[in-house]
N, C-alpha and C positions, 0 to 999 in steps of 0.2 A: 560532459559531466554526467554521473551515475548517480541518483541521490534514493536513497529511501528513506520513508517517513515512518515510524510507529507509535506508534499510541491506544489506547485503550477506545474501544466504537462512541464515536460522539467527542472526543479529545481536539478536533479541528483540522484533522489532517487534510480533508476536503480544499476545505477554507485558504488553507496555506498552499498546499499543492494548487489550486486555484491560481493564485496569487505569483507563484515563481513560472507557473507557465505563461501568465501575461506579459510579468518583469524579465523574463530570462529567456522566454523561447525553448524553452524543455518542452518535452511531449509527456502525458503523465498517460502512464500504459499501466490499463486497469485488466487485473487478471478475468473477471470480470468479463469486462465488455471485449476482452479479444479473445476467450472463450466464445460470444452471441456472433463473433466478426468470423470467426475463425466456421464455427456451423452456418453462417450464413452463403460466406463465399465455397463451400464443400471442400475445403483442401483437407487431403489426408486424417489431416492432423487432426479437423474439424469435423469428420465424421466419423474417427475414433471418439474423440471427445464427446456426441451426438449420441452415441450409443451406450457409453456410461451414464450419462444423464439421463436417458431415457428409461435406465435400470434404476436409477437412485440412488446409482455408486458414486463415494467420491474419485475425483478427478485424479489420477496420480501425479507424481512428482515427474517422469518421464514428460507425458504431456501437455503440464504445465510447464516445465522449462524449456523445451520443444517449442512452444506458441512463444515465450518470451524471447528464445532463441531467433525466431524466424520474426518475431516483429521487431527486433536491433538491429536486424539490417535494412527495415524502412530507411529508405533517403529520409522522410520527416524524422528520423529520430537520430539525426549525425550529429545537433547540437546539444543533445545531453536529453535524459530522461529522468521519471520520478518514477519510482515502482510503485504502484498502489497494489495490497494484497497478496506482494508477492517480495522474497520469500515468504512464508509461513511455517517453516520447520526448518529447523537447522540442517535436514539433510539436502532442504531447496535453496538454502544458504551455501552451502557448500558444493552443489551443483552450481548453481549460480557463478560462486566463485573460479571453477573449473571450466564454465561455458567464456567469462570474461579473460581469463588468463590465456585461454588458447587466440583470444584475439589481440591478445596485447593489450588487453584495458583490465580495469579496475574499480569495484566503488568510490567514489571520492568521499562521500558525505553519507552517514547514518545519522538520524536526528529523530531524536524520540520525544515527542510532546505531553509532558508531565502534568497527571492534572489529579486532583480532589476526587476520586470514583462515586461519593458520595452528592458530589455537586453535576455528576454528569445527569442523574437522575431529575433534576431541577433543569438541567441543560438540555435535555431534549423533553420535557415538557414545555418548557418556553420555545424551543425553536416549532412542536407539532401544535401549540396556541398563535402562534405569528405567521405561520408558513399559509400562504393560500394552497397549495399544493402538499397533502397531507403525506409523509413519506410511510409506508407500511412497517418500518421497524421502528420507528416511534414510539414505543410506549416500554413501559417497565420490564413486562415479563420479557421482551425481546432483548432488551439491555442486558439484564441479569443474565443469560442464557447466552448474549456475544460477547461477554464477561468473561465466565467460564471459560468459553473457546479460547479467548483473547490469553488468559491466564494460563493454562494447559496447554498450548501449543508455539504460540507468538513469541510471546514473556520471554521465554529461554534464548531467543535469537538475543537480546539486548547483552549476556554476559558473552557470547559468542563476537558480539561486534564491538565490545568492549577490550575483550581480550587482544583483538587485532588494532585497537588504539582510534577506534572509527568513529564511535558512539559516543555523539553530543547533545544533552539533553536541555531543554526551553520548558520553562513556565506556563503549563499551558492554560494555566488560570488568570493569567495576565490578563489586560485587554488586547483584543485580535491584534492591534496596531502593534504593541510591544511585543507580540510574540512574534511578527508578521519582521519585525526589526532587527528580534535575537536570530530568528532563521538564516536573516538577508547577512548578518555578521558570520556565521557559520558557512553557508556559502559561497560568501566573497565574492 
């Protein structure tokens, strides 16, 4: 199973994707942390990728689907993955889709979790008030600022995975359990 999650930063996607890797045994590959994997172990890829960073360029499309390419062929990841962070532009949508066809697979599931933007702001005040472990993008200005990104570059995949019939959208203002429910009904 191929599943990506979107939603707006703070929406719950953690949470959920959490959750289907307990219940489901998916691997959730965070562009992210196989970015830190990929400059840790030195492979090619990863000290291309070392040397952008170290300029303060961003990452291109190339070696981002590159790293996602080369982490689908982990053994852990034959039982279905979660994409965290990735795509994020419809051109890494469409690479993507091109990297999956050439292997005979497919996304199965797009699923966007829908929420109040006004309430995310009250959302992650209460979770940097509860958390013993204070997270660094906690606080307003970073919201508003992963807003913007989220809205100008993200946003546009959802008509893109819409138009291929993919794109299931959850309540993301529910309580965790009920959205934790609608997800597990999506997929099946």
């Amino acid at each position: 199973m191929i599943l990506i999650l979107f939603g707006a930063p703070g929406c719950g996607k953690g949470t959920q994707a959490l959750r289907l890797v307990e219940e489901l045994g998916l691997v959730q590959l965070s562009s992210g942390e196989m970015l830190r994997s990929a400059i840790a172990a030195g492979s090619e890829l990863g000290l291309r990728a070392k040397e952008i960073m170290d300029r303060g360029d961003l990452m291109s499309d190339e070696i981002i689907v590159g790293m996602v390419s080369e982490r689908l062929d982990s053994p852990d990841c034959a039982n279905g993955v979660i994409l965290d962070g990735f795509p994020r532009t419809v051109a890494q949508a469409r690479a993507l889709d091109d990297m999956l066809h050439a292997r005979g697979a497919a996304i199965d599931h797009v699923i966007e979790i829908k929420v109040d933007e006004n309430a995310l702001f009250a959302r992650i005040e209460t979770r940097a008030a509860e958390s013993s472990a204070r997270r660094s993008d906690d606080n307003a200005d970073t919201l508003r600022k992963r807003l913007a990104v989220y809205h100008e570059n993200t946003a546009p995949l959802l008509p893109y995975y819409e138009t291929q019939g993919l794109l299931r959208s959850v309540d993301g203002m529910a309580p965790v359990e009920d959205v934790a429910s609608h997800v597990a009904e999506i997929v099946g």
